[in-house]
C-alpha positions as CSV (number, residue, x, y, z in Angstrom):
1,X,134.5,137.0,71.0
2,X,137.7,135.4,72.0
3,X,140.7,136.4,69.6
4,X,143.2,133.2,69.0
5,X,145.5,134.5,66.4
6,X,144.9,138.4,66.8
7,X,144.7,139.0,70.9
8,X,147.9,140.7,70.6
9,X,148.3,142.4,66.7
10,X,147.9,146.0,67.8
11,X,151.0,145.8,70.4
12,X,154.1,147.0,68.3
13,X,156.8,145.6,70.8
14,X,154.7,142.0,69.9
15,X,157.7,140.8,67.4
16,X,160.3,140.8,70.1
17,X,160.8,138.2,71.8
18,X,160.8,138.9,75.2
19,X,157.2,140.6,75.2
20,X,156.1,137.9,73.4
21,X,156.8,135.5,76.3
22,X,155.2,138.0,78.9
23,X,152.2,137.3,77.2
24,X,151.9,134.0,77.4
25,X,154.2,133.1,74.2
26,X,156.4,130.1,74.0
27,X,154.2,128.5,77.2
28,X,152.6,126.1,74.7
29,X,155.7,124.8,73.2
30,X,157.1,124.0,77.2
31,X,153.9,122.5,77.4
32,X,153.6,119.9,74.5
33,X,157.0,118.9,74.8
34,X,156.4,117.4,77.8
35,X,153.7,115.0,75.8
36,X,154.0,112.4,73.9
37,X,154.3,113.2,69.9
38,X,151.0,111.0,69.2
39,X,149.1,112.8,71.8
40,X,149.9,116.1,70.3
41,X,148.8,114.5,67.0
42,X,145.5,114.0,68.6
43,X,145.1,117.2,70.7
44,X,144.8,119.1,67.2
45,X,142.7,116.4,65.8
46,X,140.3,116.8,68.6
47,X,140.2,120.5,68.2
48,X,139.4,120.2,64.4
49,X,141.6,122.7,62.9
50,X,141.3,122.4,59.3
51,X,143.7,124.4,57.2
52,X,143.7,127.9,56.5
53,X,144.8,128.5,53.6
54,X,142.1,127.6,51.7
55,X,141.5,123.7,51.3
56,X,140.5,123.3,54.3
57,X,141.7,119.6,55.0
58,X,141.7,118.6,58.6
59,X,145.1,119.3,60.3
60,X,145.7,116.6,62.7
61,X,144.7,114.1,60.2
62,X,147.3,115.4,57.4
63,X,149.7,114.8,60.4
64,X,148.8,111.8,60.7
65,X,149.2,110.6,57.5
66,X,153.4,110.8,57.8
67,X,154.7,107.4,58.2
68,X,157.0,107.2,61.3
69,X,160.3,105.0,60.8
70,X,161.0,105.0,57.0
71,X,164.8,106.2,58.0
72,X,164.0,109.5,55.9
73,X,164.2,113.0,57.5
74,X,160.2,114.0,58.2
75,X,160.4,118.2,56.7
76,X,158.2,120.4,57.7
77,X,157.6,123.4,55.2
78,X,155.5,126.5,56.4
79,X,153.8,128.0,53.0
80,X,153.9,131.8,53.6
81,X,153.6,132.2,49.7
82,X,150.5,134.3,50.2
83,X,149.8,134.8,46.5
84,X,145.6,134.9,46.3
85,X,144.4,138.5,45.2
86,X,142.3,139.7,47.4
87,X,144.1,137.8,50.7
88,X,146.5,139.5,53.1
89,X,145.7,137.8,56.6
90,X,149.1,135.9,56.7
91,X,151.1,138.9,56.0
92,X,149.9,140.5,59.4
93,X,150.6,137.6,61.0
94,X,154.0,137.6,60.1
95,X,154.7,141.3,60.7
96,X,153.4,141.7,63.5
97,X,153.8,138.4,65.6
98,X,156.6,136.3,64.1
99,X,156.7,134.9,67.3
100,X,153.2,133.0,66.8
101,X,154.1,131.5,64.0
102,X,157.4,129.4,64.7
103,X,155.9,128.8,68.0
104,X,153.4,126.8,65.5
105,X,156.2,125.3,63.7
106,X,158.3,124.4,66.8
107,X,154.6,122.4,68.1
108,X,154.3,120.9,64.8
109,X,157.5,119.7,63.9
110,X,157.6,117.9,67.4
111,X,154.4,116.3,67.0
112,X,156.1,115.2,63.6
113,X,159.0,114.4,64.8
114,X,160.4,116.7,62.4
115,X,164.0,118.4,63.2
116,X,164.9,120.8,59.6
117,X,162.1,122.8,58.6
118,X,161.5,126.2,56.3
119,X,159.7,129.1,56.0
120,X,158.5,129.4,52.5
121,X,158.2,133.5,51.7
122,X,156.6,134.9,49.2
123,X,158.9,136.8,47.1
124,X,156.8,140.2,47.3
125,X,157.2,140.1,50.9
126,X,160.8,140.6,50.9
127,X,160.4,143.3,53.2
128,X,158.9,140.9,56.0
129,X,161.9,138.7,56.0
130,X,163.7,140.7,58.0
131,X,161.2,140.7,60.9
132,X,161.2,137.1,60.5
133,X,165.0,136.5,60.4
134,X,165.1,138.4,63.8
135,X,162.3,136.7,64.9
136,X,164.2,133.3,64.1
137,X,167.7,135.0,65.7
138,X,166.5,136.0,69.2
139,X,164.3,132.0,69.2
140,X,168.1,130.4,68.4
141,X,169.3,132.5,71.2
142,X,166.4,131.9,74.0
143,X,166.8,128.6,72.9
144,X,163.7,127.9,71.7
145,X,165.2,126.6,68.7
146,X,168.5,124.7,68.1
147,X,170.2,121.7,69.0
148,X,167.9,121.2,72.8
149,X,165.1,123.0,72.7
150,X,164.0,124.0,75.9
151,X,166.9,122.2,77.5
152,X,165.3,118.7,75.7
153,X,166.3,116.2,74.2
154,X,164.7,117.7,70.7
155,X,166.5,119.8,68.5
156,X,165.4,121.8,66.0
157,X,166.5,123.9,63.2
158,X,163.9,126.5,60.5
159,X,165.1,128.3,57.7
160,X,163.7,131.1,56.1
161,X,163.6,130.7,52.4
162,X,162.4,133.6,49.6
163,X,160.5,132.8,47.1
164,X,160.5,134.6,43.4
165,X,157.1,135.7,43.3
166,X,155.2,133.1,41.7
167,X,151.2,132.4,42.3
168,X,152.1,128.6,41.2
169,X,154.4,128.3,44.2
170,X,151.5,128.6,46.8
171,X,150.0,124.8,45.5
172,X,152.5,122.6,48.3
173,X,153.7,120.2,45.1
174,X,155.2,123.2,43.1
175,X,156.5,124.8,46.7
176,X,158.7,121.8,47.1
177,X,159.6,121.9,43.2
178,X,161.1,125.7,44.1
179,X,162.6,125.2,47.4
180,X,164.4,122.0,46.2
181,X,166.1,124.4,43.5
182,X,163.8,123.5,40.7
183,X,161.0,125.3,38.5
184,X,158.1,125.3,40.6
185,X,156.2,123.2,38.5
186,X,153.1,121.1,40.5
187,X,153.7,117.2,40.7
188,X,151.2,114.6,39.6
189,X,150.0,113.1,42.8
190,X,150.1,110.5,44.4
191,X,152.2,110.0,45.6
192,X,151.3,112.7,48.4
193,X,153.7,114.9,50.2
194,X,153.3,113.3,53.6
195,X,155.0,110.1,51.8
196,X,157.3,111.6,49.3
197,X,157.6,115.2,49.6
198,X,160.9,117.6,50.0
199,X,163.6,115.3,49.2
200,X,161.3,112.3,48.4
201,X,161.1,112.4,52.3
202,X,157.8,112.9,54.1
203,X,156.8,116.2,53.9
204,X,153.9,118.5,55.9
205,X,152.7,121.7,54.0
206,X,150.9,124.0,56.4
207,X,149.8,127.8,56.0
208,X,150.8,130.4,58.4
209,X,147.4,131.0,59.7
210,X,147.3,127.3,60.3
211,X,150.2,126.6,62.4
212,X,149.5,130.0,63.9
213,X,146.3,128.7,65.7
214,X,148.5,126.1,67.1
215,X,150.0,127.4,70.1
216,X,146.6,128.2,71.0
217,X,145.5,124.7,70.8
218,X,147.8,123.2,73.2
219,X,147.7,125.5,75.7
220,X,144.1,126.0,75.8
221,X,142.8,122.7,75.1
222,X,141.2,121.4,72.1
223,X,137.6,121.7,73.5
224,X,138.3,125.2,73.9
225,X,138.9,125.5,70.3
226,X,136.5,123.2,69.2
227,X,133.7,125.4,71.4
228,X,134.0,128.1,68.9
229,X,132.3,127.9,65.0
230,X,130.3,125.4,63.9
231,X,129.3,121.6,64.1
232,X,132.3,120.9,61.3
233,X,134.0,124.2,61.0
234,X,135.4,124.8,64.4
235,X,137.8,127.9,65.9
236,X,138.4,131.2,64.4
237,X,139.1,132.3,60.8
238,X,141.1,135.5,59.6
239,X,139.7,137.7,56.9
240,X,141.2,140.0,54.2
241,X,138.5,142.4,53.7
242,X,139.2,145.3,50.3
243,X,136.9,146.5,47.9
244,X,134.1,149.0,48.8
245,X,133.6,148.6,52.3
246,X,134.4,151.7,54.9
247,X,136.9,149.6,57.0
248,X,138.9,147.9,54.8
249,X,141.5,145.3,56.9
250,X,142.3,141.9,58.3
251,X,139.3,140.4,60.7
252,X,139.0,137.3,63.2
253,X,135.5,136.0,63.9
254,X,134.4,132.3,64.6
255,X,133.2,130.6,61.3
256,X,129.3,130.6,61.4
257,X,129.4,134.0,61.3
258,X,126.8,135.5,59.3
259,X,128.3,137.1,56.2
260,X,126.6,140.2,56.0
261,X,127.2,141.3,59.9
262,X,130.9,140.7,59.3
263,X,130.4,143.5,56.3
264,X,128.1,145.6,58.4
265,X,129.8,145.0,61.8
266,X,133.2,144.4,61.6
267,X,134.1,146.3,58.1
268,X,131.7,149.5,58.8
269,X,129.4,148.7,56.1
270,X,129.2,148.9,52.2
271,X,129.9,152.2,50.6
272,X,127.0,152.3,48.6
273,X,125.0,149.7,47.3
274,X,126.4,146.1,47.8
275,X,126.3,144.4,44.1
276,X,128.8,141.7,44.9
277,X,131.0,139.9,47.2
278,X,133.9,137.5,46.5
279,X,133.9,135.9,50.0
280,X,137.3,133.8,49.8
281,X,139.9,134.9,47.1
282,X,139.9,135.7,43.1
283,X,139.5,131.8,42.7
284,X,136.3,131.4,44.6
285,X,132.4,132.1,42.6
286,X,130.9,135.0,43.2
287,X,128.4,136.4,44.6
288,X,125.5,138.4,44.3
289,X,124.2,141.1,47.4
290,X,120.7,138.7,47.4
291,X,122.8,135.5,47.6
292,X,124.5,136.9,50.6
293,X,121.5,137.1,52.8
294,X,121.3,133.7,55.0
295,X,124.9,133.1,54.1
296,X,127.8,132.3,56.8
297,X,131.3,132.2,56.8
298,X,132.4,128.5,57.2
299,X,133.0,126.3,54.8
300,X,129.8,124.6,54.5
301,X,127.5,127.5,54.6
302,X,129.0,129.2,51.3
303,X,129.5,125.3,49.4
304,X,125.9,125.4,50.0
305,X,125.7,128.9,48.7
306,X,127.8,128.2,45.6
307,X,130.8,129.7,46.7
308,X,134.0,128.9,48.8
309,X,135.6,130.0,52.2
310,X,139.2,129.8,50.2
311,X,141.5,132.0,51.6
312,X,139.5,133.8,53.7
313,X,140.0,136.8,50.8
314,X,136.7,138.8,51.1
315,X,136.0,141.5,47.7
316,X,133.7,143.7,48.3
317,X,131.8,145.6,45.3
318,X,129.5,148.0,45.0
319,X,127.4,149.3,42.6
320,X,129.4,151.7,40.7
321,X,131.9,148.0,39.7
322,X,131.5,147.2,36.1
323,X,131.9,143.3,36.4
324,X,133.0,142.6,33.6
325,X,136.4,145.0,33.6
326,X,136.6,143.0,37.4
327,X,136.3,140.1,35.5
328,X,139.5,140.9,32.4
329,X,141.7,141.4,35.4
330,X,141.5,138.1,37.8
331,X,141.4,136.3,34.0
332,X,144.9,138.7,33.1
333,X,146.2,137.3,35.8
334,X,145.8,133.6,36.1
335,X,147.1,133.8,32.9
336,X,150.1,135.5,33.4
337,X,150.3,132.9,36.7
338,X,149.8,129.8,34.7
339,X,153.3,127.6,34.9
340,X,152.6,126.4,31.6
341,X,153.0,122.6,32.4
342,X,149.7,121.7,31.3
343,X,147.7,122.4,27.8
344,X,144.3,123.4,29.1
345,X,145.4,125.8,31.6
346,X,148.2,127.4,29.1
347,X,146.2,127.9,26.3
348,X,142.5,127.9,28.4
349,X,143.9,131.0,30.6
350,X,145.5,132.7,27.8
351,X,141.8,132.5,25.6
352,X,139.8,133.2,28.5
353,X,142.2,136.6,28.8
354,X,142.1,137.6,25.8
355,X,138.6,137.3,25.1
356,X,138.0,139.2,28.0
357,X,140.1,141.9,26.9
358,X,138.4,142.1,23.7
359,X,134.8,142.5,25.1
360,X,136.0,145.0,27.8
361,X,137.5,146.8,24.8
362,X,134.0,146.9,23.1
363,X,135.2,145.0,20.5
364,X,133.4,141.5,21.5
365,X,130.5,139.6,19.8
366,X,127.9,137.8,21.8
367,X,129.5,134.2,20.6
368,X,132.2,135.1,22.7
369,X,130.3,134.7,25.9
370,X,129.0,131.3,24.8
371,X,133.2,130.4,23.6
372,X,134.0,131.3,27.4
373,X,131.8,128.6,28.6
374,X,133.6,126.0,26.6
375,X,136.8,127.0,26.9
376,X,136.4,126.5,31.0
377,X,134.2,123.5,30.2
378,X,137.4,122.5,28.7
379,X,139.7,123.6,31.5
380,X,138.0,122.2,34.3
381,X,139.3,118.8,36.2
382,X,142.0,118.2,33.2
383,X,145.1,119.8,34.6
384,X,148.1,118.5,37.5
385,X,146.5,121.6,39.4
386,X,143.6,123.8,40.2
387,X,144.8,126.6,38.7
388,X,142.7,126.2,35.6
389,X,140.0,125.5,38.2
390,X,140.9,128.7,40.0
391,X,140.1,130.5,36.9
392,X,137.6,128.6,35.5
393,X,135.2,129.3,38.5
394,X,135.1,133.2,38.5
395,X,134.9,133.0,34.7
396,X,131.7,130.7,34.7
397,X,130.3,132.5,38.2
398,X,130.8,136.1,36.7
399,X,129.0,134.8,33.0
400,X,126.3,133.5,34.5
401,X,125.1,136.0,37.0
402,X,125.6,138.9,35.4
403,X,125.1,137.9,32.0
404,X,123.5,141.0,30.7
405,X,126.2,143.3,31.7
406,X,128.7,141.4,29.3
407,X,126.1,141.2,26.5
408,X,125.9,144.8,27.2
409,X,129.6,145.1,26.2
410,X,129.1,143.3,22.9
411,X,129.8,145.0,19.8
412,X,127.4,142.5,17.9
């Protein structure tokens, strides 16, 4: 299985510069800016890169969506807020191949015709910015970045900028919110970034894994890429995999891989007896160990199965996992993430929470159960963002399949 984003993880030397290049690194950037911007544009297209972290929204299409000669500044802002429990795949990136990533950056901002761009960190990684700083140093100095990079006429200049720690900040509208100095509260949209993002410029929000992928792209072709996954969910995917599995860790397979070879295969198996997987992230449904049978890993294999890809965050459980205790937690948290902005998700996350503490207490009453549903029935689709939605699908997933567990923790 070819490895795009993780051929080169294990080599500890990989986040200098100069060993990055002997293997191949900044080759794709020489390349593509000896191309036209458009044709860039299209080379991802055709290679159908959708984004990682966890929309899944074509790439070369969301580039093309920026309107060329408005006489605004075109940003491009690299979302490294990794905040999804459960997801850690971007973090390895970043600390062990900086390199990759502004590559990716460097590719996209030409394509965009972009020149100031930023590195949006997530505030708990504050011990990865320095990597990433000297990662950003030693480009300035090869010239990979700066006023001709290259020796072109194409400058370029990316900024790393640390976040504060907030969940909220991941969603691109409340990213820009924080970077331009504000709270990071999400925007009503439209209008869309691409138009009127950072600055009420045109803006392009990509994950780390995404722009990651693309140095690979370009210098390998977008058949290439496009030869790997499925019929619509093409390349390579990285997965967070925790829980009770006997390799726990960050894997790259091509989507269509089948979900329970990736446990057994790549992870070393289930320690005990599987009860559960979530396959994408804390936001994502659940599953249950007889769902999983059948089920790949690409997008529309598990929207078929009633879950998500997300983030590419993979939960394992075993039997020994109470779910309803798993359950109190992911709701404590989305509603100590909530920004507040919007009723439903305020109040809705702070309910759901405290229901759920009750019942995990022993202190709950079967009505409970039944007030859950309608308090996400009430959540759901009604706020600026999916973070009600985030919450409201574990909550309804976790209710409904293992119903008799939470009855179980009823009082009355």
């Amino acid at each position: 299985m070819i490895k795009v984003l993780l051929a080169n993880i294990d080599k500890p030397d990989q986040v200098k510069i100069e060993k990055y290049r002997e293997r191949g690194g900044y080759k794709a950037l020489e390349k593509t800016l000896a191309m036209e911007q458009s044709a860039v544009i299209e080379e991802v297209k055709a290679s159908g890169l959708r984004g990682r972290g966890g929309a899944g929204f074509p790439t070369g299409m969301k580039w093309s969506f920026v309107p060329r000669n408005t006489g605004k500044q075109t940003f491009l802002l690299c979302n490294a807020d990794e905040s999804e429990p459960g997801t850690f795949k971007d973090r390895l990136l970043m600390e062990r191949d900086p390199h990759m990533m502004i590559e990716g950056m460097a590719i996209a901002a030409y394509a965009l015709n972009c020149h100031l761009a930023y590195i949006y960190l997530r505030g708990e990684y504050e011990f990865i910015a320095y990597t990433i700083q000297q990662a950003l140093d030693e480009a300035y100095q090869a010239k990979m970045l700066g006023p001709s990079v290259f020796g072109r006429d194409y400058s370029l200049d990316i900024h790393l900028h640390l976040g504060q720690g907030a969940y909220i900040c991941g969603e691109e509208t409340s990213l820009i919110e924080s970077l331009e100095g504000y709270r990071g509260y999400p925007r009503l949209k439209p209008p869309f970034p691409a138009v009127s993002g950072f600055l009420a410029s045109p803006t392009v929000v990509n994950n780390v894994e995404t722009l990651c992928a693309v140095p690979w792209i370009m210098l390998n072709g977008a058949a290439a890429y496009a030869a790997m996954g499925t019929e619509k969910s093409k390349g390579t995917k990285l997965f967070s995999v925790s829980g009770h599995v006997a390799r726990p860790g960050t894997y790259e397979v091509e989507l269509g891989y089948p979900l329970m070879d990736f446990i057994n295969n790549e992870a070393g198996g289930v320690t005990g007896k599987l009860k559960a997987v979530i396959p994408g992230g804390s936001s994502v449904p659940v599953l249950t160990a007889a769902e999983c049978d059948g089920v790949n890993l690409d997008y529309e294999s598990l929207l078929k199965a009633g879950s998500m890809l997300g983030s590419g965050g993979m939960i394992v459980f075993n039997d020994s996992i109470k779910m309803p205790e798993v359950l109190s937690v992911i709701a404590d948290f989305y509603a100590h993430e909530s920004c507040g902005q919007c009723t439903p998700c305020r109040e809705g996350t702070g309910w759901a929470a405290k229901i759920m503490r009750n019942l995990v207490a022993g202190n709950g009453k079967r009505s409970d159960i039944d007030l859950l549903y309608k308090i996400v029935d009430m959540m759901e689709g009604k706020t600026i963002c999916p973070l009600a939605d985030a919450d409201v699908m574990p909550i309804r997933s976790f209710v409904t399949k293992f119903r008799a567990e939470f009855e179980a923790m009823c009082a009355r």
